[in-house]
ZAMARGU-4260 file (C-alpha; in steps of 0.2 Angstrom, whole numbers, plus 5000, padded with zeros to 4 digits):
<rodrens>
0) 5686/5676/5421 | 5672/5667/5413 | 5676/5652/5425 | 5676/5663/5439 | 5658/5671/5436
5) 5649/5656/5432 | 5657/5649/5448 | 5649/5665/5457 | 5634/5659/5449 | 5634/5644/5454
10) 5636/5648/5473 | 5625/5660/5475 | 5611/5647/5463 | 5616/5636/5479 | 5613/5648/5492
15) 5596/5652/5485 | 5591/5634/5486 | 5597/5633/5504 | 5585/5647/5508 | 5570/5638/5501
20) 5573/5621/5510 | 5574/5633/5527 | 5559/5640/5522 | 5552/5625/5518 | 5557/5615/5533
25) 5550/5631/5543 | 5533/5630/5534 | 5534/5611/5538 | 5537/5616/5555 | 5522/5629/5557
30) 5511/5616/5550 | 5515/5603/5561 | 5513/5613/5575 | 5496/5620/5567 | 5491/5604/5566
35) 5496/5596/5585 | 5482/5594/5597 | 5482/5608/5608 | 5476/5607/5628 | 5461/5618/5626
40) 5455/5610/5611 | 5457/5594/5618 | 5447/5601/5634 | 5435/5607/5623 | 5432/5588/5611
45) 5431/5579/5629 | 5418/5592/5636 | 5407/5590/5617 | 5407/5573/5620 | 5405/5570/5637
50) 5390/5584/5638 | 5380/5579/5620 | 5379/5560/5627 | 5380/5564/5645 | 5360/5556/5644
55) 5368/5539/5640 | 5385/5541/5650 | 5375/5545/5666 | 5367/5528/5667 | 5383/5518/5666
60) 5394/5533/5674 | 5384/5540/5689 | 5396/5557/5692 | 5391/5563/5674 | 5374/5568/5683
65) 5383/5581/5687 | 5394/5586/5677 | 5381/5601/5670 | 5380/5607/5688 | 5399/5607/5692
70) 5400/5622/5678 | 5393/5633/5691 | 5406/5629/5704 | 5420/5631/5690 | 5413/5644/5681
75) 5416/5656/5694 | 5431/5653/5701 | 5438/5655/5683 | 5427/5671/5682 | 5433/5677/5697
80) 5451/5672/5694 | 5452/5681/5678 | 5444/5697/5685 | 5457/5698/5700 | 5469/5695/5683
85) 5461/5712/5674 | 5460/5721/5690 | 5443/5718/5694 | 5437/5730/5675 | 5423/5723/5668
90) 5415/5727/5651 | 5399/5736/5653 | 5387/5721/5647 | 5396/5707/5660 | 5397/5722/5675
95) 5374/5723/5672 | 5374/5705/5669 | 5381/5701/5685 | 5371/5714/5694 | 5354/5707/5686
100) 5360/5689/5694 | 5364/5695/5709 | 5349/5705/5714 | 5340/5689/5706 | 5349/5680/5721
105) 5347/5693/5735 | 5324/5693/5730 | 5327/5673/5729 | 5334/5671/5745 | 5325/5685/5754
110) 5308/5677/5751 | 5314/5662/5756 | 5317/5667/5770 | 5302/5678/5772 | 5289/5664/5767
115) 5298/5649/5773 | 5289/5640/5757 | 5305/5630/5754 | 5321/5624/5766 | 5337/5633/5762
120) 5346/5615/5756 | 5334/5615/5741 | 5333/5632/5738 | 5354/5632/5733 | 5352/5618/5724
125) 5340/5631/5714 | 5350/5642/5714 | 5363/5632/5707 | 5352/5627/5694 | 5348/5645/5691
130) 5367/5651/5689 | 5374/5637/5681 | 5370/5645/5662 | 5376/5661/5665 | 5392/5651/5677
135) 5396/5641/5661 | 5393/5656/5648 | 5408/5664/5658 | 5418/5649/5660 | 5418/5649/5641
140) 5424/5666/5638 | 5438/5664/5649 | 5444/5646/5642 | 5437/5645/5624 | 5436/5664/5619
145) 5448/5663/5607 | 5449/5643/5602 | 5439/5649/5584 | 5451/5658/5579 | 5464/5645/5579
150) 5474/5642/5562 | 5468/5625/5561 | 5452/5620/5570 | 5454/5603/5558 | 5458/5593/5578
155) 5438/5598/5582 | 5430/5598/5565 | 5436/5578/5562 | 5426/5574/5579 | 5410/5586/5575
160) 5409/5577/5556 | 5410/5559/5566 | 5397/5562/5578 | 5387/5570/5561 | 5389/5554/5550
165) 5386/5542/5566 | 5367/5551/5571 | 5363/5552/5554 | 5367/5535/5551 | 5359/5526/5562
170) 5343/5537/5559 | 5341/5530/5542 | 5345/5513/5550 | 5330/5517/5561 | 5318/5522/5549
175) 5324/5506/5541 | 5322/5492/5552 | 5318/5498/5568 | 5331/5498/5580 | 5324/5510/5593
180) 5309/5508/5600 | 5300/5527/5594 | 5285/5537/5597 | 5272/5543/5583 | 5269/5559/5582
185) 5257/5565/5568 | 5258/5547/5561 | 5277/5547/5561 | 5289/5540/5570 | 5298/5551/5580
190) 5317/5549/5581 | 5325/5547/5599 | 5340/5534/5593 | 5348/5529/5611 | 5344/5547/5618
195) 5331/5545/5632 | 5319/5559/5626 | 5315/5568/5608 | 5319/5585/5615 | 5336/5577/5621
200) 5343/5571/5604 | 5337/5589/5595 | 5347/5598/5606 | 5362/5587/5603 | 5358/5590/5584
205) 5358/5611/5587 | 5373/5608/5597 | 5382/5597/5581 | 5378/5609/5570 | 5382/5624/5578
210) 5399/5615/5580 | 5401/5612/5561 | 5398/5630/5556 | 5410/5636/5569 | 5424/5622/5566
215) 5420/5618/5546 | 5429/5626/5533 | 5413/5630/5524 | 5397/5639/5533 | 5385/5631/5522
220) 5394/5609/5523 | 5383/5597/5517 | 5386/5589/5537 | 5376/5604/5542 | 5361/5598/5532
225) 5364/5579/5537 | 5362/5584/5556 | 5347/5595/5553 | 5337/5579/5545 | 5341/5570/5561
230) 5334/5588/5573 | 5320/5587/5560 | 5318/5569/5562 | 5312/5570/5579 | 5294/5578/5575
235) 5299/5591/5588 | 5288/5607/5584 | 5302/5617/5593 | 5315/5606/5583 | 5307/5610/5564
240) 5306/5628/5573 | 5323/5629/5575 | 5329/5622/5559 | 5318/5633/5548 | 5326/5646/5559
245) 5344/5642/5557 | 5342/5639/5540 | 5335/5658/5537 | 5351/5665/5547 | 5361/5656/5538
250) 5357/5661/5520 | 5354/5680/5526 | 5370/5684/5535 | 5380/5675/5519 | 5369/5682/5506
255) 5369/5701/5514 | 5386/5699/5522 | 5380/5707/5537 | 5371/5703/5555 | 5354/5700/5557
260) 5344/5716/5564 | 5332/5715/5579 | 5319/5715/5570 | 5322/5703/5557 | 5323/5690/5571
265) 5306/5696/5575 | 5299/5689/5559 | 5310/5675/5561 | 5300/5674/5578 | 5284/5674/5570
270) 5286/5662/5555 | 5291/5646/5573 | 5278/5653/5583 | 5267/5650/5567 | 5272/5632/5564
275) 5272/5629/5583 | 5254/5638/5584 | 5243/5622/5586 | 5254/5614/5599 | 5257/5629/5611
280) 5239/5632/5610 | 5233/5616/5615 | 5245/5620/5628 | 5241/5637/5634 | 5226/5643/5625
285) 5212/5630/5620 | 5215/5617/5635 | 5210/5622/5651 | 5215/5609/5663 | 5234/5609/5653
290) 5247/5609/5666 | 5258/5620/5657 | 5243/5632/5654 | 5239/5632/5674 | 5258/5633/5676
295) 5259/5651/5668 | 5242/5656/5673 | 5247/5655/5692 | 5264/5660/5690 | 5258/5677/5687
300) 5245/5678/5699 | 5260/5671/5712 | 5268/5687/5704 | 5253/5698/5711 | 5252/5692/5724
305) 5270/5690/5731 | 5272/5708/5723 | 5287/5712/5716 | 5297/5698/5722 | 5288/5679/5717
310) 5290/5665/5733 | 5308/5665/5730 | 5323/5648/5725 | 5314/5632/5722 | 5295/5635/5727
315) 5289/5637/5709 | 5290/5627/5693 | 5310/5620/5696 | 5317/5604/5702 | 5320/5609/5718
320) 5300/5614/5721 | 5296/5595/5712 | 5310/5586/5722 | 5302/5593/5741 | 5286/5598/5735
325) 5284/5616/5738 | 5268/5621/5748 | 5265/5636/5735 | 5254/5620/5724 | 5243/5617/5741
330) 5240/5635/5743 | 5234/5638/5725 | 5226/5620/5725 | 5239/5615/5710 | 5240/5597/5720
335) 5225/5592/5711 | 5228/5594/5693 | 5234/5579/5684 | 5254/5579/5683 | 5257/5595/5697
340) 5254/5583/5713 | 5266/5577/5725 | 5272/5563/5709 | 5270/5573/5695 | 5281/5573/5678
345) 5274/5591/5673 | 5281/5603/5686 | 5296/5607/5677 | 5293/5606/5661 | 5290/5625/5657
350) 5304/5639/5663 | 5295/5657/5660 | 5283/5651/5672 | 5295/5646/5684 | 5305/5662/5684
355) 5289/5674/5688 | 5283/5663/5702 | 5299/5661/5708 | 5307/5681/5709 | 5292/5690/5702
360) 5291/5707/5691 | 5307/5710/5698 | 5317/5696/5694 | 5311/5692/5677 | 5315/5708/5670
365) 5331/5705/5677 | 5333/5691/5667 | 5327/5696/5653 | 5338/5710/5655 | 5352/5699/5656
370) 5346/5689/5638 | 5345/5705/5629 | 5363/5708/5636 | 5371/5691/5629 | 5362/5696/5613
375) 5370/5711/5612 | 5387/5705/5615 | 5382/5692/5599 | 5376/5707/5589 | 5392/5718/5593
380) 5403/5703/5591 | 5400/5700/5570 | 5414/5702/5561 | 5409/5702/5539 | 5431/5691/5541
385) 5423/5677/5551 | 5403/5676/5550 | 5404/5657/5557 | 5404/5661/5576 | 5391/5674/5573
390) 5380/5662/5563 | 5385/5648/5579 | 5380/5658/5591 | 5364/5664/5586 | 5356/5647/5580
395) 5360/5643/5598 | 5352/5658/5606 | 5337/5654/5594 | 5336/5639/5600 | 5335/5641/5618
400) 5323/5655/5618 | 5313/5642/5606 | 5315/5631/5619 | 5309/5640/5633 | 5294/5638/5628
405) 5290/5622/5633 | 5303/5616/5644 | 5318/5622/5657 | 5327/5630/5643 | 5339/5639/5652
410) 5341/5627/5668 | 5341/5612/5658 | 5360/5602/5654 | 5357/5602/5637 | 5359/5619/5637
415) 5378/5620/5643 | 5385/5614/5628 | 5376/5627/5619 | 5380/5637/5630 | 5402/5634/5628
420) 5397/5643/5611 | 5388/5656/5615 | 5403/5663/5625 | 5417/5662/5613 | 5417/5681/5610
</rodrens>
């Protein structure tokens, strides 16, 4: 008998340890799977890479000029895919969003066609331009709405962290011996590395580091403060800006465990435009032959005068209007100030200005209306279980509105890959 029950004991002893290497095996398993390379992170690493050093790639690979564009085009047909999928339903925000855009389009058209200030080929390339942010911030909730919430995001981080110690690197290198030729600004160099502008490597910094807080396993990584010493590094105004800035979301929304009211970002606000205060009023308020200060000047007496709807796609302010320079600068005698003639560098290096010329009181409450709406969707989209994305995409909605400022924000292709982020709701 006492054979007998030790034999029992034995076999069901056995049985338990066959359960535990199935289990194991299982776990194995789920890891590995975990950890394999799925196809929308692998999407997602190639797009990152191509669109943060798509100012280098373009010179060697011409079709990467347009990659920023193309989001338009693919952007909606993905959007309108998906909403054939859902029956055509729309949440509230994305149903006001689109009608914002579209009497946008409908005011940008019409005066084109009513003024005749700009030919209809360059007038869809503005429009294009125009679209492409809200086109890409759709693609991006369609294809990458879900790829933070992944298990292990480990695939992306490893590429985010290489990109980190690569910038950061060669910016000490830099300071070191050389190896770019830099500007001085304010008797420092200002750090460009092999990007072809200041304002181009800053937002490849914001885009890196909204990437690490998103992908990282911690929000506050010491590769976050690597990449902000290289966006600092370029003696951008809008760059320190937008460090100070991210640093202040990031400590309030860990330390109070809770989102970032309306008018906190107001102080926020207040505090960049306070740093910033000596360049943008050299720009708009002490200088008076400024071409950015002339730019916004005219734009709203264009909005007086073209009341409510501005001159309409690519006659104000944008590429397009640069490109086949637009008679609106002849009428308002803009052809004379340095940098706004027919070979000017300064045409479109502001946006506010462009979208008041261009569609007037109308338009740009519309697109203000249609900001305030992707902030709302931020705002409703904080959860206290994963504060990362939140965190994400508000430095990157910071950001742009920083950069709006004093450049094509909105328009511009350094803003897509900000832009993937923003629409991972």
């Amino acid at each position: 008998m006492k054979y007998k029950k030790f034999q029992n004991f034995d076999t069901m002893q056995q049985e338990d340890n066959d359960i535990i290497q199935i289990n194991n095996i299982q776990n194995n398993n789920e890891n590995i799977k975990e950890k394999k390379l799925t196809k929308i992170q692998l999407l997602y690493i190639i797009l990152i890479y191509l669109l943060i050093f798509q100012n280098v790639l373009q010179n060697y690979i011409v079709i990467l000029r347009y990659l920023d564009e193309s989001f338009t085009i693919i952007g909606i047909g993905v959007g309108l895919i998906s909403l054939a999928k859902n029956n055509f339903k729309l949440k509230k925000e994305d149903f006001l969003i689109i009608l914002c855009l579209s009497i946008i389009t409908f005011i940008g058209f019409y005066s084109i066609f009513k003024y005749q200030y700009q030919t209809l080929k360059y007038a869809l390339i503005d429009w294009v331009l125009i679209i492409k942010f809200f086109a890409t911030y759709c693609f991006s909730q369609v294809i990458f709405k879900n790829i933070y919430k992944d298990n292990n995001s480990s695939n992306i981080e490893i590429h985010i962290k290489i990109m980190t110690v690569i910038l950061f690197v060669l910016t000490i290198l830099n300071y070191i011996f050389d190896l770019y030729e830099e500007a001085t600004r304010y008797g420092i160099k200002a750090n460009k590395l092999f990007f072809g502008h200041q304002t181009n490597l800053a937002a490849s910094c914001m885009t890196i580091l909204a990437n690490n807080i998103v992908f990282s396993k911690k929000i506050n990584s010491v590769y976050n403060y690597m990449i902000m010493l290289v966006l600092v590094s370029t003696i951008r105004l809008k760059a320190i800006g937008a460090a100070i800035a991210s640093i202040v979301i990031i400590i309030y929304v860990v330390k109070n465990n809770k989102k970032i009211t309306f008018s906190k970002l107001g102080i926020i606000a207040i505090i960049c435009i306070a740093i910033a205060y000596n360049q943008i009023s050299s720009y708009f308020i002490n200088t008076d032959g400024s071409a950015r200060k002339v730019l916004t000047t005219t734009s709203i007496q264009i909005a007086k005068d073209y009341f409510p709807i501005g001159t309409g796609f690519g006659t104000y302010g944008s590429f397009s209007s640069s490109v086949n320079y637009s008679p609106v600068y002849l009428v308002y005698g803009l052809n004379k100030i340095q940098g706004l003639g027919t070979t000017g560098g300064f045409i479109i290096d502001t946006f506010w200005p462009m979208i008041i010329g261009q569609f007037g009181y109308v338009g740009t409450v519309c697109y203000i209306i249609c900001l305030l709406l992707i902030f709302k969707k931020i705002q409703k989209g904080y959860s206290g279980e994963n504060k990362k994305i939140y965190i994400a995409q508000l430095i990157c909605f910071s950001y742009l509105l920083i950069s709006s400022t004093s450049e094509a924000a909105f328009t511009n292709s350094l803003a897509i890959p900000l832009t993937l982020i923003l629409g991972m709701h």
